[in-house]
N, C-alpha and C positions, 0 to 999 in steps of 0.2 A: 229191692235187694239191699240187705242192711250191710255195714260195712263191714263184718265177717267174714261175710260173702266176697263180698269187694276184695279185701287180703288175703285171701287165700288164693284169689286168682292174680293178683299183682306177684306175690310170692309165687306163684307156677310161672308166672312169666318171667320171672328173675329180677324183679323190682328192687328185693333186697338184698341186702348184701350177702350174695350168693347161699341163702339160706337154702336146707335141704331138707324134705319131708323127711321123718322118722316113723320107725317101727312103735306102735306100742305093744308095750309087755302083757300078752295076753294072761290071763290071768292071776296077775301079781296080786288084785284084792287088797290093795292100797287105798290112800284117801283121794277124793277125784272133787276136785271144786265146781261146783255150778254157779255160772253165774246167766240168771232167764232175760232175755228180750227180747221174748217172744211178746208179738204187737195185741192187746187185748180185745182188736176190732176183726171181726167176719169180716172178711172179701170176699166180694160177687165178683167173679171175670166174665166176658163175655167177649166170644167170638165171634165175630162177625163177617158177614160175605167181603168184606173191605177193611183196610184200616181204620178207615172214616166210622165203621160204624161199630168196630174191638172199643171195648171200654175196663175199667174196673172203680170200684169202687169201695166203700169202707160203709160198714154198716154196725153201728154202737149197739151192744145187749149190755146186759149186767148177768153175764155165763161164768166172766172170770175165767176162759180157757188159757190164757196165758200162766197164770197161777196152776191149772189142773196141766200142763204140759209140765212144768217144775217137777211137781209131785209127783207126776208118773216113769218123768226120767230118774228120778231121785228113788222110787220105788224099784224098778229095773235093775238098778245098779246093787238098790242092799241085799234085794234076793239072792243076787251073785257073788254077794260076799264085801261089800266096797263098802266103804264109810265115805259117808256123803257130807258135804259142806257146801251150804249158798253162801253166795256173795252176792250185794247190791250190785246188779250194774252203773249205779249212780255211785260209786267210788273209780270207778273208770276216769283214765286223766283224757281220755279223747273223745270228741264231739262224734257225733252219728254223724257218716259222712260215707258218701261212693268212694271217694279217693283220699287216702291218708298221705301225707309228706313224708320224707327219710325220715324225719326228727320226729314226725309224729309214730312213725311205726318204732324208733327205737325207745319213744315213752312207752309204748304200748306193751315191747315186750321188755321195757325193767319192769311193768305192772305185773306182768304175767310172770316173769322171776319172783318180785313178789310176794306174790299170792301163793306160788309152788313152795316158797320156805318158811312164811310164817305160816302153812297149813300143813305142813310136813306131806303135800300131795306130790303124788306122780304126776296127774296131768291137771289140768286145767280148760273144761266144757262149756263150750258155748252153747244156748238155744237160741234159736232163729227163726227167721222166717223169709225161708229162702224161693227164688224162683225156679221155677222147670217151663223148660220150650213148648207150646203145646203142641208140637208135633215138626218130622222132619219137613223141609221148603217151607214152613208155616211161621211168618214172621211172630214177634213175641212171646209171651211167656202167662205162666198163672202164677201168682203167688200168696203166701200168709195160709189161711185154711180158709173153708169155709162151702163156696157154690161156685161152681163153671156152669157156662151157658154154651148154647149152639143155635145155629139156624136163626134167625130172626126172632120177635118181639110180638109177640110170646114165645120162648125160644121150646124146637124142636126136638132137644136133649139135653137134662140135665143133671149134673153129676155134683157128687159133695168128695169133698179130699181134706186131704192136707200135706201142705209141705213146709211145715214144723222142722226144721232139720239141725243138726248137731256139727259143732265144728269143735277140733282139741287140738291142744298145742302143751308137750311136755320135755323136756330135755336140757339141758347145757350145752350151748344158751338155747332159751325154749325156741320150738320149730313146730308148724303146723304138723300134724299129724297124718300118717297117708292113708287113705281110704280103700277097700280093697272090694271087688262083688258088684255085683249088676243091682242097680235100682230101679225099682219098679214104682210107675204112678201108685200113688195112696190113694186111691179115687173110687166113689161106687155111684152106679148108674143109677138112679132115681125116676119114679116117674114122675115126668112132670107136671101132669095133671094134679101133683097131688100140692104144689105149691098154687097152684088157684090157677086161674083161666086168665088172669088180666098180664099187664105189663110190668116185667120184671123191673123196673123204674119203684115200683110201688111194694119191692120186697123189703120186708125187715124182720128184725130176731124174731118177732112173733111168728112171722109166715114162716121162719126156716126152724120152730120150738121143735116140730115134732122128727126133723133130723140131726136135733141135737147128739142125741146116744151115738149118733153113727159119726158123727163129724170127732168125737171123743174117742171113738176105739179106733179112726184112722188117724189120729194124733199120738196115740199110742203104736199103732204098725209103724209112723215115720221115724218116731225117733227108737223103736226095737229096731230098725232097719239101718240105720246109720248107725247106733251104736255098736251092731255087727262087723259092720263094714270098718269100725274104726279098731277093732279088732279087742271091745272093751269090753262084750258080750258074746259067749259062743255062739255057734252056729244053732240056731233053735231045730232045725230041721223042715223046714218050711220056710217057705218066700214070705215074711209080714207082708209084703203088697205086691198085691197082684192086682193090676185093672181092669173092668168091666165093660 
């Protein structure tokens, strides 16, 4: 979990100084800044009958999905009327970190005041690459996109997602954003015979090429589903994700 993630949950817990979610102006069609860190490696999760034997790992292509997550948030939004502006997140004054300091979070939001007045923007959008529990009593989590595993080695069921996900923060003085709506896993069931017979140990972009397209349009469902939920996008009239 990137430290997005991390602040938003420090701020729910009252970390800062008494900050308080806000509504966003649905609809307004204002200027909305992006800035992407979303991570540009596949992650394989794997669940296992034990701790000992849950892993995850990071698996390098040259797909560029973090660049195609950008673009498709940035395309969402103009459909709907929004004028869109990236920002490098290497202008960021804070280090990638689980846990920010006072002092770091209130650099973090002069940053984000910022960006909200020399861009003449409303809000101000994270991408991410956030975690989800994989299930209730089930210790950890899956995160970034890409492959979940199950059962043992050669695992028994395998699935592709993504949780790609959107964080914003707009107002005086800026305040995370409140999220609203039930989120559904991004995930579709695969068979898994079709990733080869051997040990998942031995997967990479090549073996996972041919569910590429699908790992792309549930990177798409994540972040139409959060941008709903953050109230940036109407209701399309369907659940973007529903799991398998």
């Amino acid at each position: 979990m990137k430290w997005v993630v991390a602040l938003s949950l420090l701020l729910q817990a009252g970390f800062a100084y008494a900050q308080q979610p806000v509504e966003s102006i649905v609809g307004s069609k204002g200027r909305i800044v992006i800035v992407d860190r979303v991570e540009p490696q596949l992650t394989h999760n794997h669940l296992g009958v034990t701790i000992f034997s849950t892993s995850e790992s990071k698996i390098d292509n040259d797909w560029h999905l973090d660049r195609f997550a950008a673009e498709a948030a940035t395309s969402l939004l103009r459909e709907d009327g929004y004028d869109v502006v990236e920002v490098s997140p290497e202008s960021m004054p804070v280090a990638d970190s689980r846990k920010l300091s006072k002092v770091e979070l209130q650099v973090l939001i002069g940053w984000v005041r910022k960006q909200l007045q020399v861009n003449g923007a409303a809000n101000v959008v994270f991408l991410d690459s956030a975690t989800r529990p994989y299930g209730p009593m089930v210790n950890g989590g899956y995160s970034g996109y890409g492959v979940m595993s199950q059962m043992g080695d050669p695992p028994g069921r395998v699935w592709v997602y993504s949780n790609v996900g959107v964080s914003a923060w707009s107002g005086e003085p800026p305040s995370w954003v409140r999220k609203h709506g039930w989120y559904h896993d991004c995930r579709k069931r695969i068979d898994e015979r079709a990733l080869g017979s051997g040990s998942f140990k031995l997967w990479s972009a090549d073996t996972l090429l041919p569910e590429r397209d699908a790992i792309k349009a549930l990177i798409v469902d994540s972040l139409q589903q959060d941008l709903i939920s953050l109230g940036l996008l109407p209701e399309s009239g369907k659940k973007p994700c529903i799991a398998d």
